[in-house]
N, C-alpha and C positions, 0 to 999 in steps of 0.2 A: 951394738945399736947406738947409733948418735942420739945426742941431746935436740938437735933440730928433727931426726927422723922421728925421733917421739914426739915431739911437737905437733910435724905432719900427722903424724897417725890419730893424734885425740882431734885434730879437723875433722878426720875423717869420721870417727867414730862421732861425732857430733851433730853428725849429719841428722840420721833417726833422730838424735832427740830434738833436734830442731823440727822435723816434721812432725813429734810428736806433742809439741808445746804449742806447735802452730795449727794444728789440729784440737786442741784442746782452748785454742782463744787466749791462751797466755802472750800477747804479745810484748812485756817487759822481757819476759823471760828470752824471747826471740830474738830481741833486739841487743840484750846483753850477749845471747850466745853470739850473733853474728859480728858485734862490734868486736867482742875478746877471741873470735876467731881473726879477725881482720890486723888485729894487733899482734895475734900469735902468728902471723904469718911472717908480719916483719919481723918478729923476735926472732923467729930460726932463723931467717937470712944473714941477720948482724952476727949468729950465734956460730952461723956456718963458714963465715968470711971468718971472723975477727979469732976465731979458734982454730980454724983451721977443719972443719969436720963438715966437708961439703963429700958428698957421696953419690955413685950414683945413683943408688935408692931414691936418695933425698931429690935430684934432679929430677927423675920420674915422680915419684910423689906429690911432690908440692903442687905443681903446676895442677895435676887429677883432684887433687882437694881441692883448691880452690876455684878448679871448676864447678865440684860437685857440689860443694857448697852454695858458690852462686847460683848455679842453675834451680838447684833446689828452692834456695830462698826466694826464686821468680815465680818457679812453678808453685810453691806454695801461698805467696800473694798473688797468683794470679786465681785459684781454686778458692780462697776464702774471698774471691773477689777487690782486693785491694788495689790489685789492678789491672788493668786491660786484658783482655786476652790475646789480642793482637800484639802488644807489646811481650808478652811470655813467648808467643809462636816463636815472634821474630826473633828475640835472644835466643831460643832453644835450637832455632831453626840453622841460624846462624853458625850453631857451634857445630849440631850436627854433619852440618856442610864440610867444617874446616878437616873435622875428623874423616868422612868420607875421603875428600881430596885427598890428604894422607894417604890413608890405605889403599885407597885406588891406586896410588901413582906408586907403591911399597907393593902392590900387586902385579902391575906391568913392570915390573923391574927398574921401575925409575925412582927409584927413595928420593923423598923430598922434604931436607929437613927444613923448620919454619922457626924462623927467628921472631920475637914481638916486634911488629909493625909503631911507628910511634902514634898512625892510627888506633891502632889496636890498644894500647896501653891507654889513651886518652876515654875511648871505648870501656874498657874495664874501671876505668875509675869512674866513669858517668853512672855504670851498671850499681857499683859499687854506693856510691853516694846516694841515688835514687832508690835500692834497697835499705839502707841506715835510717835513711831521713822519714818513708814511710813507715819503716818500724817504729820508729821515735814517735810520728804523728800517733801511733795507734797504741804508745807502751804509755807517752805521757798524755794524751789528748789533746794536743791542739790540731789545726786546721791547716793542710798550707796552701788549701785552694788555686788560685792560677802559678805559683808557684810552683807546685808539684806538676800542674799541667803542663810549664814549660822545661822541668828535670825529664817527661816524660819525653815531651817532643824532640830530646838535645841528644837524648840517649836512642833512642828509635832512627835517629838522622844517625848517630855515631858506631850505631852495630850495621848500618844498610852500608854508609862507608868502609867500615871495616870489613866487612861480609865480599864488596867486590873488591876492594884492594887484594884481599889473599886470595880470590879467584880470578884474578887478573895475573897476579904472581903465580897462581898452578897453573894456569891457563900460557905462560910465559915456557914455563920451568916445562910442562910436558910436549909444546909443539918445540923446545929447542931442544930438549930429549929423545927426540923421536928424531930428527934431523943428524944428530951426531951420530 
């Protein structure tokens, strides 16, 4: 076992106790796990290049944590009300998408692998920063009012972009898969 694949794995295992800290109203705590998740992310990748110890465990992994993580961290500010529920749907709905088209088109025999979009990446870091920053508001108390309102609106615009870019791309990849 790699030093990054262990990395991955306490993300993972991180998960519950972040639902369980955000259930219990701790949001310092929430906000530490996610941010020292977020740095442990980077850490395995340098850890994984610069040593040499990329795997493909580690390939699969990473990318499932730090889904799980996000998604969780939406789903549960969106349940303690922190934020919108329309905005939770849309991320969640979003990802579920992407993984259907996968499996759909891995089901009709057309495997389709999916590289990050540089939509997509811009999308993950809007998700990403608008998770952080509401944790922050609710670990130290301040307010970010229109603020927050427009982190919401950039991210909601950046997952509906991202959301038809890769169903534009399966949409591409299965009608010229079906044609060859």
């Amino acid at each position: 076992m790699t030093i990054p694949n262990i990395i991955t794995i306490a993300r993972l295992l991180a998960v519950p106790v972040l639902v369980y800290v955000m259930l219990r109203g701790s949001a310092g705590a929430a906000f530490w796990i996610v941010l020292l998740a977020g740095l442990s992310d980077g850490l395995d990748g340098v850890i994984a290049r610069h040593f040499r110890q990329q795997s493909r465990l580690g390939a699969w992994l990473d990318p499932i944590a730090d889904k799980l993580l996000l998604v969780t961290t939406y789903v549960m500010l969106g349940v303690t009300g922190h934020l919108p529920d329309w905005l939770v749907i849309l991320i969640v709905s979003r990802d579920v998408l992407i993984v259907s088209g996968v499996l759909l088109a891995s089901l009709m025999g057309k495997p389709l692998k999916i590289s990050p979009l540089f939509i997509s990446k811009a999308n993950t870091a809007a998700q990403v920063f608008l998770a952080v920053f509401v944790l922050a508001m609710l670990a130290f108390g301040f307010e970010g009012g229109a603020f927050t309102s427009l982190l919401i609106l950039i991210t909601a615009g950046l997952t509906i972009l991202s959301a038809a870019s890769y169903f534009l791309l399966w949409m591409r990849h299965m009608n010229g898969a079906s044609q060859g």
